[in-house]
Backbone as a ProteinNet text record, in pm:
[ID]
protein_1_A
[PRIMARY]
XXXXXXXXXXXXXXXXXXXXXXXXXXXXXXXXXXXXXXXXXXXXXXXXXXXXXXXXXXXXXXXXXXXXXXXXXXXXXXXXXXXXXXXXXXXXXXXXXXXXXXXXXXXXXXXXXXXXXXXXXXXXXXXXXXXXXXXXXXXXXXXXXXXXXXXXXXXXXXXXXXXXXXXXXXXXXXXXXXXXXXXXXXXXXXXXXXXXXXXXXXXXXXXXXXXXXXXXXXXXXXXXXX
[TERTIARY]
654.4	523.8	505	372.6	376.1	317.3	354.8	278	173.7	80	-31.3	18.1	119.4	169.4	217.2	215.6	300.9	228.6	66.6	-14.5	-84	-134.5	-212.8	-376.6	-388.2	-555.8	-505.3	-626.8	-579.5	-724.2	-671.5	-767.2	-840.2	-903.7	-951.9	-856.8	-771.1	-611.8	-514.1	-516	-422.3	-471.5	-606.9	-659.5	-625.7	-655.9	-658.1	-524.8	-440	-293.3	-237.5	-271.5	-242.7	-316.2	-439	-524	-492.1	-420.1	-358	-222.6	-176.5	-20.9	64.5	131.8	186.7	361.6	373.7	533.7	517.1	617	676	751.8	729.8	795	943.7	1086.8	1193.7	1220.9	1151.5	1193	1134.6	1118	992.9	953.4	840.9	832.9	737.2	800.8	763.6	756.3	691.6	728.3	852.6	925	1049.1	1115.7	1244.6	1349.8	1420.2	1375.7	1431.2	1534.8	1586	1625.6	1783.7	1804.9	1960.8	1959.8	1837.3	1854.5	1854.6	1843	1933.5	2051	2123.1	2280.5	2375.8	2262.7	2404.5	2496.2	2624.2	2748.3	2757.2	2730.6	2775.3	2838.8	2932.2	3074.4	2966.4	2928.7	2852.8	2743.2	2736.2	2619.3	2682.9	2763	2841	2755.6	2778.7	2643.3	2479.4	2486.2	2355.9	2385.2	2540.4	2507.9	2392.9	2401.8	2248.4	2117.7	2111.5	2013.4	1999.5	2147.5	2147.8	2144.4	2191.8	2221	2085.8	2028.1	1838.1	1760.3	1723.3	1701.2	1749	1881.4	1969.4	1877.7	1927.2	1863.5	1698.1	1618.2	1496.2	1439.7	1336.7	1252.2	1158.2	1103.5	1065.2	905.5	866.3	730.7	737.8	544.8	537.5	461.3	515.7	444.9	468.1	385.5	401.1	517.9	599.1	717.6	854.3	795.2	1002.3	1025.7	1166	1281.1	1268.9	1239.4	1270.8	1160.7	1033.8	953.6	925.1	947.3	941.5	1016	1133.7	1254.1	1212.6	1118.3	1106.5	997.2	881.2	772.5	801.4	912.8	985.6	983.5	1116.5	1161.7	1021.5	972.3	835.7	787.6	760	671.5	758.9	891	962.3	1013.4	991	1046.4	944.1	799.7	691.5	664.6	686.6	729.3	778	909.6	1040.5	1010	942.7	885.8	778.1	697.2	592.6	635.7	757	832.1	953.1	1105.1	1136.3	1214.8	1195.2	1258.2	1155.4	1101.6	963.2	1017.8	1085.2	1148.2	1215.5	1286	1360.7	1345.5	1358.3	1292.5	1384.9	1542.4	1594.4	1664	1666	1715	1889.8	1985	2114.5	2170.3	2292	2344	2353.1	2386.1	2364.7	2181.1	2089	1937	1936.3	2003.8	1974.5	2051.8	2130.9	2194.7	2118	2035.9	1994.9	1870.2	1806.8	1708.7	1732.6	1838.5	1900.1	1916.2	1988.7	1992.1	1889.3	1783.5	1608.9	1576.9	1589	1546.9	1593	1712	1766.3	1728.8	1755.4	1729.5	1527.5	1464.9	1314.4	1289.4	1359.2	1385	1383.4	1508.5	1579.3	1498.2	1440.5	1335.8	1272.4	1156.6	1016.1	1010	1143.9	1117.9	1259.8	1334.1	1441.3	1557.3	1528.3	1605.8	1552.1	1673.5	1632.8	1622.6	1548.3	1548.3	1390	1305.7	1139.2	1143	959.6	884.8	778.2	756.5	644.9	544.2	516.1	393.6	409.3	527.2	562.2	544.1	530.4	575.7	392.1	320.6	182.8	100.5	-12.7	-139.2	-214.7	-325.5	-491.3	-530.9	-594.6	-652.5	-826.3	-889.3	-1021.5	-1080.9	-1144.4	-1179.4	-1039.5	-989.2	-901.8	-809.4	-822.3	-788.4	-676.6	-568.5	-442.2	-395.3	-345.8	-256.9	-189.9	-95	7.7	-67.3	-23.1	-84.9	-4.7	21.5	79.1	36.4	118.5	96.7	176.4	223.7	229.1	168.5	175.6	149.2	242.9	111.5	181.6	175	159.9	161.9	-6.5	-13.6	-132.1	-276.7	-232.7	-310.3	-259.7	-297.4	-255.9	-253.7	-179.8	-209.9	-150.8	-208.2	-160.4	-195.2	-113.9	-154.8	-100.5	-160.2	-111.4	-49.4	23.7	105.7	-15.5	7.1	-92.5	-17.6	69.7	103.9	215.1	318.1	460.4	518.6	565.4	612.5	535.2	445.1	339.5	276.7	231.9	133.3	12.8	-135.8	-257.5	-289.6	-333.8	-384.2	-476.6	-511.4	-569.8	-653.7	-585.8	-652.2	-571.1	-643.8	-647.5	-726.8	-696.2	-743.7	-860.6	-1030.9	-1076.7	-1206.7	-1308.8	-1420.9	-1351.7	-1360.6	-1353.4	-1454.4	-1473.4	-1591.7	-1544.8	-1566.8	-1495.9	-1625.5	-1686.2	-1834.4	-1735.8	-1759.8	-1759	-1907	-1938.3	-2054.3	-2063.8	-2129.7	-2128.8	-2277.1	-2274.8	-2372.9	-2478.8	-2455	-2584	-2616.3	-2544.9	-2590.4	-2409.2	-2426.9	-2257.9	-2261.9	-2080.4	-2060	-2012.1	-2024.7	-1944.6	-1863	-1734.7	-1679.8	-1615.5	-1644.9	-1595.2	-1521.8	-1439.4	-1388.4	-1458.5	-1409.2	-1420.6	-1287.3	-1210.1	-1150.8	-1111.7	-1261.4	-1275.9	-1391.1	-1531.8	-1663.5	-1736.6	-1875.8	-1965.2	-2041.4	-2031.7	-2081.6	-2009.5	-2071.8	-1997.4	-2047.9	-2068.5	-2135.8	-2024.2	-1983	-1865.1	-1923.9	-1868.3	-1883.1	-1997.5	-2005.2	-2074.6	-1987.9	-1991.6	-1873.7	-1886.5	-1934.4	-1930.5	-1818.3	-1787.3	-1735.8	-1589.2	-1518.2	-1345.4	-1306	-1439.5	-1388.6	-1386.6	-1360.2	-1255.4	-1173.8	-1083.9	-938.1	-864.4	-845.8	-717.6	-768	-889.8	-930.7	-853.8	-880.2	-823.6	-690.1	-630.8	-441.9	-384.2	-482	-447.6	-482.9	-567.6	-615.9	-678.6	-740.2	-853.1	-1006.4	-1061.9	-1241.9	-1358.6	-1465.6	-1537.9	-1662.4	-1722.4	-1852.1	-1932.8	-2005.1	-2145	-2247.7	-2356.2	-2474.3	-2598.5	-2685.1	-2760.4	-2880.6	-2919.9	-3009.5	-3060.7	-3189.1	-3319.2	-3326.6	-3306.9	-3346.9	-3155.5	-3102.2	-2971.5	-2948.5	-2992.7	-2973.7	-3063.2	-3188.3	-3287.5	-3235.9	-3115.8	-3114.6	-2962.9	-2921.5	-2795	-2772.1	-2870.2	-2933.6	-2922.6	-2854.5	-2849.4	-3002.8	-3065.1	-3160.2	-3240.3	-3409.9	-3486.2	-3560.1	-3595.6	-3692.9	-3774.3	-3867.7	-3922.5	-3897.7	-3822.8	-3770.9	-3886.5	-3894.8	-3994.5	-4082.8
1186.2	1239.9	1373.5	1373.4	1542.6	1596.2	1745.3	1866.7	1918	1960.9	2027	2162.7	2205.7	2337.3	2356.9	2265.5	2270.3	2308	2271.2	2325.7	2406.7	2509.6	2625.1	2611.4	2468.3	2414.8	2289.6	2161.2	2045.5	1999.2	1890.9	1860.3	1689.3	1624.2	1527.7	1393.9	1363.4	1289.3	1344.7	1457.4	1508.6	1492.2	1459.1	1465.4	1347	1232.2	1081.4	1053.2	1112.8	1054	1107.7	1172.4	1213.3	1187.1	1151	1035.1	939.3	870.1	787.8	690.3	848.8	841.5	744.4	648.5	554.7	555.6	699.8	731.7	833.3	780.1	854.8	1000.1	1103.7	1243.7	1206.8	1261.3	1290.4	1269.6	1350.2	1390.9	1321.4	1185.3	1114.8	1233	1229.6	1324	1211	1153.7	1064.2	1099	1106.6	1063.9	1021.2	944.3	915.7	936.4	988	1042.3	885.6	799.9	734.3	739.3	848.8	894.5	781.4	791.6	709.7	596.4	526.5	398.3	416.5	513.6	582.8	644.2	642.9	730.2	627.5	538.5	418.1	365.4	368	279.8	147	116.1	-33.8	-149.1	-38.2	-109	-94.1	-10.2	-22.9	-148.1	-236.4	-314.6	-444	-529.9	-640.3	-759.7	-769.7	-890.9	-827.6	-689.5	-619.9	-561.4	-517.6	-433.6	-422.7	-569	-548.2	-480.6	-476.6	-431.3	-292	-254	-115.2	-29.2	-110.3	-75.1	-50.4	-158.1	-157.6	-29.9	-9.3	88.9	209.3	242.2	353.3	389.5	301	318.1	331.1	292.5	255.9	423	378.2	512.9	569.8	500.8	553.6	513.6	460.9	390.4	263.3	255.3	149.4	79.4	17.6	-121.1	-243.7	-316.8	-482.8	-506.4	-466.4	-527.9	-436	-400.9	-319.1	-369	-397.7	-438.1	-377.5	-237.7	-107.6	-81.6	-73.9	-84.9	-231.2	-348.3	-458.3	-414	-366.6	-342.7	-226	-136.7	-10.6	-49.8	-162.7	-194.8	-275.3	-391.3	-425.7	-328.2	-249.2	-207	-74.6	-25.2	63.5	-17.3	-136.4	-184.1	-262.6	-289.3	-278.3	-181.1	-48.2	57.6	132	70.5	103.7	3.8	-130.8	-189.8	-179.8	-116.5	-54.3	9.8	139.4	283.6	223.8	115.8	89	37.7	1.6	-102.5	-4.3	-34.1	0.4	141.4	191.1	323.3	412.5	422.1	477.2	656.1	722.1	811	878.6	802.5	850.1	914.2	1004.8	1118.3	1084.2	1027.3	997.1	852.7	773.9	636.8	672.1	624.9	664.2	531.8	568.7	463.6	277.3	310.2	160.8	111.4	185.1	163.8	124.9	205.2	162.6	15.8	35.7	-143.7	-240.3	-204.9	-317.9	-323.2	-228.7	-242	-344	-300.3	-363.3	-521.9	-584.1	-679.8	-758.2	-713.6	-734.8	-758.9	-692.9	-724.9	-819.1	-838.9	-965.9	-1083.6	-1102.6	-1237.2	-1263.3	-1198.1	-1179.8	-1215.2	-1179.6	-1219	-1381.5	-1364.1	-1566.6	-1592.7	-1620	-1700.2	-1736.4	-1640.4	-1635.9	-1651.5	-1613.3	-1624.8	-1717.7	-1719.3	-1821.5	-1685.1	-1626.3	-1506.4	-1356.4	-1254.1	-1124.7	-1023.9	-1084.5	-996.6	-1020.5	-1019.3	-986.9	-880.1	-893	-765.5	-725.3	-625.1	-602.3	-638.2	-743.1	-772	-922	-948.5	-1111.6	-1113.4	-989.3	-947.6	-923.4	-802.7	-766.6	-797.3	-895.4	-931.1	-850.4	-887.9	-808.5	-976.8	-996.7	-1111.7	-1123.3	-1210.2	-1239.9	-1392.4	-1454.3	-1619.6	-1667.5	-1731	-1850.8	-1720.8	-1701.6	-1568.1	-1436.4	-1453.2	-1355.7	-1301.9	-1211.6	-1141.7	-1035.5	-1028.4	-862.4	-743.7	-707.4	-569.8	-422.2	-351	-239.6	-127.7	-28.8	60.9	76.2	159.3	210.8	265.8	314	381.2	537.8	635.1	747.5	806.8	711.6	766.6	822.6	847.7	918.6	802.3	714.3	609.8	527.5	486.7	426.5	312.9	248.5	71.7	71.6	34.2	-52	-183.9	-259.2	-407.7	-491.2	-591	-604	-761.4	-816.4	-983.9	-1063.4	-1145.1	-1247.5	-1393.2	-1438.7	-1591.3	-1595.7	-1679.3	-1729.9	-1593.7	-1516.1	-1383.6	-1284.2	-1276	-1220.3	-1106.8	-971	-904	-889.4	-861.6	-871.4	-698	-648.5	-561.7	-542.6	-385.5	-397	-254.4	-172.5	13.5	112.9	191.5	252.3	274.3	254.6	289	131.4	200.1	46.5	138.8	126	214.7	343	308.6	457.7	486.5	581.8	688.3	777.3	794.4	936.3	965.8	1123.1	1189	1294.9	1301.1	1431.6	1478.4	1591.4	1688.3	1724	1658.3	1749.9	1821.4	1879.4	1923.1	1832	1714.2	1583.7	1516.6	1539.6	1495.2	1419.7	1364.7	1284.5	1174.7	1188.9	1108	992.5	825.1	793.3	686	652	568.1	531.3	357.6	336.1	203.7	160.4	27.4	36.4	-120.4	-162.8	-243.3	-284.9	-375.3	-499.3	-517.1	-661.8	-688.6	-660.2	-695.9	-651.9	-676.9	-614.8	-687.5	-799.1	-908.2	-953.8	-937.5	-967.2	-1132	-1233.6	-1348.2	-1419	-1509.9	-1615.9	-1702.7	-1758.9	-1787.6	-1744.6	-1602.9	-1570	-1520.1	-1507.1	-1432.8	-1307	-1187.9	-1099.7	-1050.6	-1220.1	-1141	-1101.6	-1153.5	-1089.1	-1066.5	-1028.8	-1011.5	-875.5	-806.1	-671.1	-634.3	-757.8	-761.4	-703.8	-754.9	-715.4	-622.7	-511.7	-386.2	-297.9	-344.7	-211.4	-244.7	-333	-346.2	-274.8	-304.3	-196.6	-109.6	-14.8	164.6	138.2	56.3	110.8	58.9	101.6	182.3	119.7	130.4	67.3	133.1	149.6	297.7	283.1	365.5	298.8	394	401.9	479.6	449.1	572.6	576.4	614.2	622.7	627.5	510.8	507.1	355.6	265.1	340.1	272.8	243.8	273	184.8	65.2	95.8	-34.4	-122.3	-115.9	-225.5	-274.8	-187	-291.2	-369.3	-332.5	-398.1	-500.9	-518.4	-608.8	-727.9	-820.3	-961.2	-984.8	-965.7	-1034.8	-897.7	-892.5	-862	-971.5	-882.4	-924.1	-841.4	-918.3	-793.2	-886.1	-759.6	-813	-852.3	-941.1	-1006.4	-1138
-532	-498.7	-569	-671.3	-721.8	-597.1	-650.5	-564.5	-674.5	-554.8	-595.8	-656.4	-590.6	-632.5	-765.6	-825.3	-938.8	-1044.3	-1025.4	-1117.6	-1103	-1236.1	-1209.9	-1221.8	-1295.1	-1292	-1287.1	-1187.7	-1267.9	-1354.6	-1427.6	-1482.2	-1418.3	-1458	-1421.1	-1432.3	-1475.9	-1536.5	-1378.8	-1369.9	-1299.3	-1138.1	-1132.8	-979.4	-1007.6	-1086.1	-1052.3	-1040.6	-1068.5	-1113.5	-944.8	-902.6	-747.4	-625.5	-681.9	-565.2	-579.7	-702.3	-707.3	-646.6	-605.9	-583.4	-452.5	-509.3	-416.9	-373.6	-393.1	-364.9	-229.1	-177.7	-70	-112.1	-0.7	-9.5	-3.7	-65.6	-66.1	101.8	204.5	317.1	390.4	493	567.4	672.9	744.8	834.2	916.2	969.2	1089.4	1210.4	1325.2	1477.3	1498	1437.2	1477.7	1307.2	1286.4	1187	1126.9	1051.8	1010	895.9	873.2	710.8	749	876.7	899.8	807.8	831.6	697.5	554.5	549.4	362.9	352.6	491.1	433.6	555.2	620.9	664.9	559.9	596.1	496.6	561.7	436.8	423.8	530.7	562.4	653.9	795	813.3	944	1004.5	890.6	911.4	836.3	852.4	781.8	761.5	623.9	571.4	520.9	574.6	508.3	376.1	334.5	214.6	86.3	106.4	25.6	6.5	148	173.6	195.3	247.8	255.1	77.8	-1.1	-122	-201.3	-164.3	-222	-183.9	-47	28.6	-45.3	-8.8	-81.2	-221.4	-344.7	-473.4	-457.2	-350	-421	-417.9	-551.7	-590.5	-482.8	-392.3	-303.4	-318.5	-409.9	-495.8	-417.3	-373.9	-325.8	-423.5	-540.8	-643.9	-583	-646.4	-586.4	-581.3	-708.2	-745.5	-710.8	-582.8	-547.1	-456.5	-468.6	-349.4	-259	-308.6	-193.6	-104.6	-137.6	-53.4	10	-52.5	80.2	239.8	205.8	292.3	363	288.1	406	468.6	449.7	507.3	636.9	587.7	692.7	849.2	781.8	870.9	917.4	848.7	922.7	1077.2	1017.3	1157.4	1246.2	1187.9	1328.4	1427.9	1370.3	1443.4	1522.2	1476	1569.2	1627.3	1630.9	1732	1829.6	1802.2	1892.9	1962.9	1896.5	1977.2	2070.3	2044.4	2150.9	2287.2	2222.2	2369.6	2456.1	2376.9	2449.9	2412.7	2299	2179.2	2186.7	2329.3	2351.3	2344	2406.6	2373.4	2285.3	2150.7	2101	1965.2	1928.8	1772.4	1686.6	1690.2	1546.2	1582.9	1431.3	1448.8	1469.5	1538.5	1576.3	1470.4	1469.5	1400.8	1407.8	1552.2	1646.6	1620.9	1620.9	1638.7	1444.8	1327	1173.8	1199.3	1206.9	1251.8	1276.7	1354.3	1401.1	1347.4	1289	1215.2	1074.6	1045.1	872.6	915.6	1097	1095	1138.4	1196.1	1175.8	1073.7	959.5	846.2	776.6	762.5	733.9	756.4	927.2	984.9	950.9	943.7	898.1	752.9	692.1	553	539.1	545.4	569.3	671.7	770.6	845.7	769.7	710.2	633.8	541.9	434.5	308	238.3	303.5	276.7	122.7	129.9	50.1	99.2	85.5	54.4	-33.9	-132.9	-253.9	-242.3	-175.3	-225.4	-239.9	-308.1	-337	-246	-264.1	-163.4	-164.1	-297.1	-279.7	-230.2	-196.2	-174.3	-37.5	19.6	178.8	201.2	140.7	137.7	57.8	94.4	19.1	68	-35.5	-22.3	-18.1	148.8	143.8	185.5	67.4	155.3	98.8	195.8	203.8	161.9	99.6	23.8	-53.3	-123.4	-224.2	-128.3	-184.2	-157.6	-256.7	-302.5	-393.3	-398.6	-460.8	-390.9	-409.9	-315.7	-231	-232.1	-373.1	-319.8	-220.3	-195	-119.3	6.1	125	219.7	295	435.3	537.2	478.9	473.4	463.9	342.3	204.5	93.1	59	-11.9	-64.2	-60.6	-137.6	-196	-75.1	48	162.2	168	218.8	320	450.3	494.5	675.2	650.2	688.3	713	837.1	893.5	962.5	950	1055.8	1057.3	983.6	919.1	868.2	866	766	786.6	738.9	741.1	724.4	699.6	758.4	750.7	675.5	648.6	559.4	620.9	551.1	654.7	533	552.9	460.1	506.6	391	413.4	528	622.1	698.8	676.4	670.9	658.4	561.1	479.7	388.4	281.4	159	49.3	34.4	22.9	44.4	-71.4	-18.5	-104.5	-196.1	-342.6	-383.9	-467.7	-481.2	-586.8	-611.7	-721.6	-844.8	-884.6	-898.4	-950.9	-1040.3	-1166.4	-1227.9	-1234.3	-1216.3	-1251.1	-1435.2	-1434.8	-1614.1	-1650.9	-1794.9	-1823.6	-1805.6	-1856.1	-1919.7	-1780.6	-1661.5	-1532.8	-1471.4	-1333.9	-1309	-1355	-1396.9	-1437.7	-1316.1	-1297.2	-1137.7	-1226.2	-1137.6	-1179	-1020.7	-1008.9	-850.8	-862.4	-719.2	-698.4	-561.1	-534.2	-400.4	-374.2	-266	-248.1	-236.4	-226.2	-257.6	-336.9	-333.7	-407.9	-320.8	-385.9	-362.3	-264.7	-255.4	-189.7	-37.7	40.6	173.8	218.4	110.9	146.5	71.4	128.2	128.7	-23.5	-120.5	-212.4	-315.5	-347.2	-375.2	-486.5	-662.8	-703.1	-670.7	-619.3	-628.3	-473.6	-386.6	-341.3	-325.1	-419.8	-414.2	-546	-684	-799.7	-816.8	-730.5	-788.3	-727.6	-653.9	-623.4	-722.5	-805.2	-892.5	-985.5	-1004.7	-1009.1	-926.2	-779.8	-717.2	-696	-695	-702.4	-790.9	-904.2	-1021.7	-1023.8	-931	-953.8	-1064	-1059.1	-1229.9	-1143.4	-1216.4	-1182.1	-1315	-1227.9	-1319.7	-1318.8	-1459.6	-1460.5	-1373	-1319	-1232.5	-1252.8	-1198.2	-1208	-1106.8	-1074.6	-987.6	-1109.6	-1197.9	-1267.5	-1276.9	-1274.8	-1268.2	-1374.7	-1504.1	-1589	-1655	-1596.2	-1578.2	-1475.6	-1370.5	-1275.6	-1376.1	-1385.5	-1427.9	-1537.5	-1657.7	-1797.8	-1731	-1638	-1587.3	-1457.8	-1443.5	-1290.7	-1391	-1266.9	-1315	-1244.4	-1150.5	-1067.4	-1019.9	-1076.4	-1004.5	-963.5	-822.3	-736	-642.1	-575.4	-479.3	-332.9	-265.8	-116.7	-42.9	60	175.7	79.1
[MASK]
++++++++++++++++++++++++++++++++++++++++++++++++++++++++++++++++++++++++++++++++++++++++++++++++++++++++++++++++++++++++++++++++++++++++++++++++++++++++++++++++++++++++++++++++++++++++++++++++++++++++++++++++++++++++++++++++++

């Protein structure tokens, strides 16, 4: 995760590249202290090393494609699970509590997915009508996701990063450049409505404008409403 501190101006590259940002801080600062599941050994958890080993190494980046964040998404919403039930009290994961988190994750793994080496995006879609596809992001990082249970061990996006708009101010008037999460269209077979899925999976943006005689040369369809 950069810091803001690090720079003395930013420029327009440097705001996007940090509104952007899908890595976790060095340090979690949770409600509850999970850091135990990055410095459990091996021997403590028999048949997980794997997993503890993934975890351990991972960059801390939530892309479609890491080991490491499937495994911390995992275990995120089982430990607020936990805390809702019966870990209702407790501020750090103890050794016995990472245990059993690592062997949660496991047996969740092999249920749902028949291996434990996914990605996070094998674990999180962005779903709407028929249409699924991997879903980066976390709870917590900059560029956010929450999602919640969806199907065969699966969770679909639910809250975070959904509408965006970028305005620069310039001399010649703003400039906008926006996504949506899904389209523009909230009407079930309509194309407009899940073709800028894989726009916003990818953080990329598309020009737009509030000037008239731009909508009108770029309108697929006038009409007059009633």
């Amino acid at each position: 995760m950069e810091l803001i501190s690090q720079y003395d101006k930013l420029n327009y590259e440097d705001f996007k590249r940090i509104k952007f940002d899908r890595e976790l801080p060095r340090h979690l600062d949770y409600s509850i202290d999970g850091e135990g599941l990055f410095t459990l050994d091996e021997k403590d958890a028999p048949g997980c090393d794997s997993l503890i080993n993934t975890l351990k190494s991972w960059d801390r980046k939530s892309s479609a494609d890491s080991k490491g964040a499937a495994l911390f998404a995992i275990a995120y919403y089982y430990v607020v699970d936990r805390s809702q039930k019966d870990w209702t009290n407790i501020q750090k994961l103890d050794k016995q509590q990472c245990v059993e988190a690592y062997q949660f994750m496991k047996d969740y793994l092999i249920k749902n997915f028949g291996r434990t080496d996914i990605t996070l995006g094998d674990y999180q879609r962005l779903v709407r009508g028929d249409k699924a596809i991997p879903l980066p992001g976390l709870p917590d990082v900059i560029a956010s996701m929450e999602s919640e249970p969806w199907k065969n061990g699966q969770v679909r996006g639910r809250q975070g990063d959904s509408y965006i708009e970028l305005v620069r101010f310039t001399k010649d008037g703003p400039t906008i450049e926006s996504i949506n999460c899904y389209g523009a269209s909230n009407k079930p077979g309509n194309k407009h409505y899940e073709d800028q899925m894989e726009l916003f999976v990818a953080q990329k943006t598309k020009p737009m404008s509030l000037k008239k005689e731009d909508v009108y040369k770029n309108a697929e369809k006038i009409y007059h409403p009633g």
